[in-house]
N, C-alpha and C positions, 0 to 999 in steps of 0.2 A: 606542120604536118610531117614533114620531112623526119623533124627531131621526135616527135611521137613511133613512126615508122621503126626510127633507129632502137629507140630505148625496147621495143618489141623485140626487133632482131637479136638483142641481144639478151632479153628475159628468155626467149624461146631458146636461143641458144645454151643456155646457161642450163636450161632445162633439160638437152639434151645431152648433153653432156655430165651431168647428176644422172640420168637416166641411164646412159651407156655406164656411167662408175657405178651405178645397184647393179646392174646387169654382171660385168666384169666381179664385182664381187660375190655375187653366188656362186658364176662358175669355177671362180678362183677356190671357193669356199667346197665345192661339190669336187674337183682334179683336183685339190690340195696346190695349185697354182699361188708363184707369188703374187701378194705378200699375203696369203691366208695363214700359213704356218705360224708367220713372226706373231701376225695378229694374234693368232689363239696363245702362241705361247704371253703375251703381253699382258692379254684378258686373264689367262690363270695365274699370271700374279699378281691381278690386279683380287681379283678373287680371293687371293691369299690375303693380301692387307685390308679387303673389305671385313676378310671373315672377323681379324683381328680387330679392329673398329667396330662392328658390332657387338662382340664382348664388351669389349672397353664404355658402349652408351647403353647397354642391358643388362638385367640383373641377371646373366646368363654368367658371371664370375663372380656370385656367390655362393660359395659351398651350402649351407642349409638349403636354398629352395633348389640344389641338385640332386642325382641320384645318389650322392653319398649318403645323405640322409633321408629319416621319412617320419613321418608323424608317427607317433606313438606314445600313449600314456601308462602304458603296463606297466606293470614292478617290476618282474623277474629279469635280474641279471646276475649275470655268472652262470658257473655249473649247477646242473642237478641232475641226481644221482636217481635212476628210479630202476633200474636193476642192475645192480653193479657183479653179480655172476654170468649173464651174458654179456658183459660190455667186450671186447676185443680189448686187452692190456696194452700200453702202449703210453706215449705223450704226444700233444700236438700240436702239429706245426698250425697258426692261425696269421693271416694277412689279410687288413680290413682297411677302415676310410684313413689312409695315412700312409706315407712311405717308412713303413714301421712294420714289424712282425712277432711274435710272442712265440714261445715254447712255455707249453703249461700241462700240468699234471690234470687229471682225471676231474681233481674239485677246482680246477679254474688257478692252482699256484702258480704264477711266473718263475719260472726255472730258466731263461734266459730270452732276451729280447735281443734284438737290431732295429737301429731306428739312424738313417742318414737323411737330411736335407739336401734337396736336390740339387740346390747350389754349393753344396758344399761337395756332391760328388761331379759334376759339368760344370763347363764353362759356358761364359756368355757368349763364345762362338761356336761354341759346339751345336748348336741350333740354329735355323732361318729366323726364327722367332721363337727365343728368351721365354719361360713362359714367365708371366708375373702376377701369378698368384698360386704358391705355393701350395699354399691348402685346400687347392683342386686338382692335386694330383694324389696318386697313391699306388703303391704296390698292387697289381692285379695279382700275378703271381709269382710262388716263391719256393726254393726247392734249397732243400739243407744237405750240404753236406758231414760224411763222418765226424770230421776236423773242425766243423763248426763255421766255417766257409758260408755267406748263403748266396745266392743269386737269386733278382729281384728286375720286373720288369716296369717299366713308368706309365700308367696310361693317364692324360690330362683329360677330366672329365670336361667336358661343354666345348672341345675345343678340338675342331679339326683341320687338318690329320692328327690322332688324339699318342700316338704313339711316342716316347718320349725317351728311347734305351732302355738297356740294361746297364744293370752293375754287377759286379761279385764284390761281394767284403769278406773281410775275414771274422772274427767270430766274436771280436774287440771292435767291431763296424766301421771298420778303415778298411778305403777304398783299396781294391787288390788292380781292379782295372774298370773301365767303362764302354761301352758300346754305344755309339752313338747315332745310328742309326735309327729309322723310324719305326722300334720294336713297341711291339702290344702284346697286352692279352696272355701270350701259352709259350710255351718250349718244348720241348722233347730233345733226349740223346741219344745219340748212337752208341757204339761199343766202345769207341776210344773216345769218348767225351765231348764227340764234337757236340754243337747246340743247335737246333733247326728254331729256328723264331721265326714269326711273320714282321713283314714292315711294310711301310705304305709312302706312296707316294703320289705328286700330283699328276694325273694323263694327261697327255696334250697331244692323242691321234683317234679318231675316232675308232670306235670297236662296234660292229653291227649296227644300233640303233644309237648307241649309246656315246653323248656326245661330249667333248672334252669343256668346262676340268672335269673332273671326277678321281676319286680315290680310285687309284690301281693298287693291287696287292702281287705282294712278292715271299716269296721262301726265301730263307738265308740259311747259309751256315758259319757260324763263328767259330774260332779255335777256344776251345773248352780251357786252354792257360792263360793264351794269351787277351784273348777278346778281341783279336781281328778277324777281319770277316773274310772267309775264304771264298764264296761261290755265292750266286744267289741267279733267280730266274721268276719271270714274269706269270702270275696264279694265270693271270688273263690270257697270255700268249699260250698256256698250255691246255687252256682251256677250246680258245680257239682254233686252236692246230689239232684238234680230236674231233670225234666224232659227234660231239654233242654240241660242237661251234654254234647249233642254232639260238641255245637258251639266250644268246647279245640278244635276239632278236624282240623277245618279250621282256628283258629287264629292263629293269628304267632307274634314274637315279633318283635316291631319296632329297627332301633338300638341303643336306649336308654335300650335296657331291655321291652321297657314296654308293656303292653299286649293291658290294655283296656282303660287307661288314664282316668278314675272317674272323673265329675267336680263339679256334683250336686245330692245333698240328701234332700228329702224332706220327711216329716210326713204327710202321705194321710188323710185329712180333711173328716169329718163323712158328708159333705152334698157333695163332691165330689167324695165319695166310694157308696154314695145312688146314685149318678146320672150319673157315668161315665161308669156301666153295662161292667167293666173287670173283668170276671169270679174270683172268689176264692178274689178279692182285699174290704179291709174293712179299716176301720179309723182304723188309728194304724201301717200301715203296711209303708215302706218306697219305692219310686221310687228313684231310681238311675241312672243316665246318664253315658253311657260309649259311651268315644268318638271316638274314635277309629274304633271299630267296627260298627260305627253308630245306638247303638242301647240305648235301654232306659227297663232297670227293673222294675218289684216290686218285693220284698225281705218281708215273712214274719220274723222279727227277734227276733220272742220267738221261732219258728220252727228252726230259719237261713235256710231257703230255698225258693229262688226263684219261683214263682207261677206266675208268667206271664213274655214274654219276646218278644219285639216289635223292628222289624228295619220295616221302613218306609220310608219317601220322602226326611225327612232329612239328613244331612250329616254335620258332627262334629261337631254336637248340643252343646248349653249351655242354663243354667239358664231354666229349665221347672217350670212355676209354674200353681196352681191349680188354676181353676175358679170356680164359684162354681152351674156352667151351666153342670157341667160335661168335658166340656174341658179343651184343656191344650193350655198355652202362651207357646211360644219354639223360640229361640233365632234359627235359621239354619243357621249357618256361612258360608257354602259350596254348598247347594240345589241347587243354580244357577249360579253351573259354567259355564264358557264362558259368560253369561250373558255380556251385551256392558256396563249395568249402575252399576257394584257388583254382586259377587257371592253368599250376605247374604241378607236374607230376615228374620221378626219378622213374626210367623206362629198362628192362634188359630186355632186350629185342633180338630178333635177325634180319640182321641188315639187308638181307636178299630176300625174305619173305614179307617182314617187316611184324610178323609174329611173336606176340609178345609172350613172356616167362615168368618176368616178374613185374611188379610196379607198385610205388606208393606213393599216394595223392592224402589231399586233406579227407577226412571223414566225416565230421560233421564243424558245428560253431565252435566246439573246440577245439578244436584239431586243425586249423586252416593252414594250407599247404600252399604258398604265392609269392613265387618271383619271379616277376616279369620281365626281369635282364639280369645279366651274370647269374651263377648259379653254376656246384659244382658237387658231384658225387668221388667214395673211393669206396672201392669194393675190398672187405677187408678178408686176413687168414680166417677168420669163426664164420666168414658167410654172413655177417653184419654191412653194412653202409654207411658208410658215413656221410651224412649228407650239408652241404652248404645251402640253405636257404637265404643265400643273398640281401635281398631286396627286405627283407625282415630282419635283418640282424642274428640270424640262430642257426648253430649247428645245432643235428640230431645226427645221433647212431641207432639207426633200425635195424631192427633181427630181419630177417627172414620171412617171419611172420607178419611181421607191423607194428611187433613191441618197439615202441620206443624207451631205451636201452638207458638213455644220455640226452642231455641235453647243453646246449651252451649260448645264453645270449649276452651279445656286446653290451658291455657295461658300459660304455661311451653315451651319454645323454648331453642333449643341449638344447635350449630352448631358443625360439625365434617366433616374431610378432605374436607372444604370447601361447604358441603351439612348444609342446612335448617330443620332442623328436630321440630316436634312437639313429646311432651308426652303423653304415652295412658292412658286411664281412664280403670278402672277395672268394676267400678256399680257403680250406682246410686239407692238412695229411695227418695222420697219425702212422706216428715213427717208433717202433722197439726201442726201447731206450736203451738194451746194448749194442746198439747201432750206433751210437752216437758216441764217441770216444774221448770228445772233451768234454762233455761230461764230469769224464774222473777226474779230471785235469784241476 
């Protein structure tokens, strides 16, 4: 009896004390008391090598069944030409499913390319984790300069945090420098060349609701020569330190981790800070897209704090850029769902009213207008658009009107388990071609 007595005493004890460790661990887990900290930091990288093991046992690394591609049996590839006296002259700059970029004339001629493998511009310690499958990554976007210079940003599709650097090459696609950093998606400059990119990395304190890991996002600035990184500051902490700190409270993380999904930064121009009458916003200050939540910032970042914050009509916006009307170009990838002809629509809006000026959506079965991530407009000198339809493979240049002007679909085709697929395009710019000075060269 004695020995039955005993073996109790010390179940029940064993219990209490598991009982008192649950205990100790919430509160530890609630005051951020040790050892909760180490814990969450251990769990987020434990998170980090899970994510990468799931890749590695799903077909989530390979390219066909990603967003790079999509079904498709059409014909039309390359240019076509259907009003060539409205088109806006010019060449364009095109970056699609590939760490690759084209420069081509009006009927689709390659006039110059860049094309560098990831490994052959980073190293294998340049990253926590290598990525190991090259052909899911690709140029989001890509900005030429006179000299023939280009810079080019890495985003690893299926793989988060998807951000992967920047490079600059020169015009012969050798490496000039690389930024190694967890850049995605956008840039923007300022007047002496710095570069503002987004990067991301993993959170490990909690923020409102919003529990660690999770992608946090950051602003950076790089030196436009050199490609070291001068400054950088926390979207979140600027977020929180403003007046709109509540939105932690109703966002929640996707199952990637991620909270707001960043796609686009831009440097607010001194004639669209006089004309676009957003309280507190001035040249200098930056608009930030968060996709996610469907909303769109400005961020002062010598303050770091957020001074205005807009969700509106759109829904998982890309690419905003500045007019200098006071409006904004907005790619709306989602605005018109159920829509019979595409759920995306190119919007010029105001941002304060949210009153629309211009806009162009699909029209009917021929004319279908859909992409439901990335997507990217440029509002051109003739008052034309140039639009990236993404998730389709196709630029158009739209008038004014709705004439479509131009067209251009990726020629890249490949087939998989018997389906037709086409490759998507990331952006497009068209450039003066006496802008570009090598060229002559």
């Amino acid at each position: 009896m004695s020995s039955l007595l005993h073996k109790l005493y010390i179940a029940t004890l064993i219990c209490c004390l598991l009982f008192l460790a649950f205990i100790y661990g919430v509160v530890s887990a609630i005051f951020h008391l040790a050892p909760a900290p180490d814990i969450r930091i251990h769990a987020v990288n434990a998170y980090g090598h899970l994510a990468y093991l799931y890749e590695d046992l799903t077909d989530t690394k390979n390219q066909y069944t990603s967003t790079m591609w999509f079904e498709d049996a059409s014909e039309p590839a390359g240019a076509i030409i259907h009003n060539a006296a409205a088109m806006q002259p010019g060449l364009t700059l095109v970056s699609k499913n590939a760490t690759a970029a084209v420069l081509m004339d009006s009927l689709g001629n390659i006039l110059h390319q860049w094309q560098c493998d990831f490994a052959s511009a980073f190293d294998e310690d340049d990253f926590a984790a290598f990525p190991q499958q090259p052909d899911m990554l690709h140029w989001h976007r890509t900005h030429l300069y006179p000299n023939g210079d280009l810079l080019a940003n890495h985003d690893y599709v299926n793989h988060y945090p998807y951000g992967y650097g920047l490079v600059k090459l020169d015009k012969n696609s050798q490496v000039i420098w690389k930024y190694t950093g967890t850049a995605h998606h956008d840039f923007d400059f300022d007047d002496q060349g710095n570069i503002y990119t987004l990067v991301q990395e993993i959170g490990t304190t909690p923020i409102g609701k919003i529990q660690p890991p999770y992608i946090e996002d950051f602003a950076v600035v790089i030196d436009g020569v050199t490609g070291q990184e001068k400054r950088r500051f926390s979207i979140f902490r600027a977020l929180k330190n403003s007046p709109y700190r509540s939105v932690f409270d109703r966002w929640q993380t996707t199952r990637h981790s991620e909270v707001t999904h960043t796609n686009a930064i831009r440097l607010i121009p001194p004639d669209w800070a006089a004309a676009a009458h957003i309280p507190r916003a001035k040249a200098g200050d930056l608009l930030i897209s968060l996709r996610n939540p469907n909303a769109l910032i400005i961020v002062d970042p010598i303050e770091q704090q957020v001074i205005w914050y807009g969700e509106g009509i759109w829904k998982q916006q890309h690419d905003p850029d500045f007019l200098p009307n006071g409006r904004l170009l907005l790619f709306d990838n989602q605005g018109l769902r159920g829509h019979p002809f595409g759920q995306s629509r190119v919007l010029e809006i105001d941002l304060f009213t949210h009153e629309i000026y211009w806009e162009y959506k699909g029209t009917s079965a021929d004319q279908i207008f859909d992409s439901w991530i990335r997507g990217a407009q440029q509002r051109l000198p003739n008052g034309n658009t140039l639009i990236t339809e993404s998730q389709r493979g196709r630029l158009l240049e739209v008038t004014p009107t709705g004439e479509i002007a131009w067209e251009y679909y990726n020629p890249d085709r490949a087939e998989y388990q018997g389906k037709p697929l086409r490759g998507m395009m990331t952006q497009a710019q068209r450039i003066p071609q006496d802008a570009l000075s090598f060229l002559e060269n």
